[in-house]
C-alpha positions, 0 to 999 in steps of 0.5 A: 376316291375314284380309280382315276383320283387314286392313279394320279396320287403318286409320287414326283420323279424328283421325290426320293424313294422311301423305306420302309423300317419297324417300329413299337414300343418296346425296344428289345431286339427280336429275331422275329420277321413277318412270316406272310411277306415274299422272300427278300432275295438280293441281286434278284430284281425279278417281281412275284406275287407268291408268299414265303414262309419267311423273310430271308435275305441272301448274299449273292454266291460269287461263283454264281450267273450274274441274274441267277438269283441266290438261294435265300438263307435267314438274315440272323440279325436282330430286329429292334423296334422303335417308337413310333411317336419319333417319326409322328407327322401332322394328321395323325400319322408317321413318317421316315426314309431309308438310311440310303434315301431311296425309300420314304415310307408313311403309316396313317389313318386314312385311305391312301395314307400307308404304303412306301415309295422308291425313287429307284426299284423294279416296276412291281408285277400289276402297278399301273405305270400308264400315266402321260406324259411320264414314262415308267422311268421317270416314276417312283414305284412301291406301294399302298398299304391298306388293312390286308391289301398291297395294291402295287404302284408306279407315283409321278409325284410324293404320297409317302412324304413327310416334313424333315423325314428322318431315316430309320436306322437298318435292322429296326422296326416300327408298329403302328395302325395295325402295319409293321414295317422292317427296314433292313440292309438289303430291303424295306418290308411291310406286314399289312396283315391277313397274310399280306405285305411287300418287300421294296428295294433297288432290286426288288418290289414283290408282294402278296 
C-alpha cells in the first residue's frame, strides 16, 4: 500500500472512537502493565514520544494549575485478561470499543489492520492531519499497530471497526497477534512490542 493509499484509510468523522482493552487466555487478574508505553498522566492532553519505565496513571491533585500536569503514581488496580475469540470479527481478526464509546480498536493479521481510533482525543505528535477537505477537527485520531511500530494518524472515515463491536470492560486486557492491549478508566494502552506502544484517550494520545 502506497503512502497516499495509507493516508486515506482512516477513519469517518461520524465513526465513534475506539478502545484499546487487553486480553488472553487466562483470566487471572494481574497487576502486570507493559513497561515499554509513555506514561498515562490524566488531565495532560499535551503529546510525547519519550518512553516511561511504566504505565501509570495519576489523579489530578485539586490544589494544582488547571494544565500542570499531575505527578504520575501507579494505577494499583488488577488488570484481568479476556478471550479474545469474544471479540473475533471476519478476516481473522478482533474487535471492540471503549466502555465510554470514544474508542474502537481492532487487532489482525495484515497490514493496516491493528491499531485504535478515537473520535475525541489530542492530534498525536507527527500524524498527518493534512487531508482536504476535513480539517483536523473534523478527524478521529489514534493509531496504527504494526509488529514494533506505532505510526500516529489523524482518520477521516473508520479503520478500526467491527461489525456490533462490543465494549471491553475497564481494567481487562487482550492478547492477540503478537499485540497486547490494556483498557483502563483513564486511557486504552498497546504494547505493539520491541519496546514500543501508545496510550489513547480524551486528553492524551502519546507513543514511542
Amino acid at each position: 500500500m502506497t503512502g497516499l493509499s495509507r493516508r486515506t484509510v482512516v477513519v469517518a468523522i461520524t465513526c465513534i472512537g475506539f478502545a484499546l482493552t487487553g486480553c488472553s487466555s487466562s483470566d487471572a487478574p494481574t497487576t502486570a502493565m507493559p513497561s515499554v508505553i509513555p506514561t498515562v498522566v490524566a488531565g495532560v492532553s499535551a503529546t510525547s514520544t519519550a518512553a516511561a519505565p511504566q504505565v501509570t496513571v495519576a489523579p489530578q491533585p485539586s490544589n494544582s494549575e488547571p494544565d500542570s500536569p499531575a505527578t504520575p503514581s501507579v494505577d494499583s488496580a488488577p488488570i484481568t485478561p479476556v478471550d479474545p475469540a469474544r471479540y473475533a470479527a471476519i478476516n481473522n481478526e478482533v474487535g471492540w470499543k471503549s466502555p465510554s464509546g470514544n474508542i474502537y480498536c481492532k487487532l489482525g493479521t495484515t497490514a493496516f489492520s491493528s491499531g485504535c481510533q478515537a473520535t475525541d482525543a489530542p492530534v498525536p505528535d507527527g500524524a498527518d492531519c493534512d487531508k482536504p477537505p476535513f480539517s483536523a477537527d473534523e478527524m478521529s485520531k489514534g493509531f496504527f499497530l504494526d509488529p514494533g511500530k506505532v505510526t500516529p494518524m489523524c482518520f477521516n472515515q473508520g479503520a478500526f471497526g467491527v461489525e456490533n463491536a462490543q465494549p471491553l470492560d475497564y481494567n481487562t486486557s487482550i492478547a492477540y497477534n503478537g499485540y497486547t492491549c490494556y483498557s483502563r478508566v483513564d486511557a486504552m494502552v498497546c504494547d505493539a512490542g520491541g519496546g514500543h506502544g501508545f496510550v489513547l484517550s480524551m486528553q492524551q494520545a502519546t507513543w514511542n
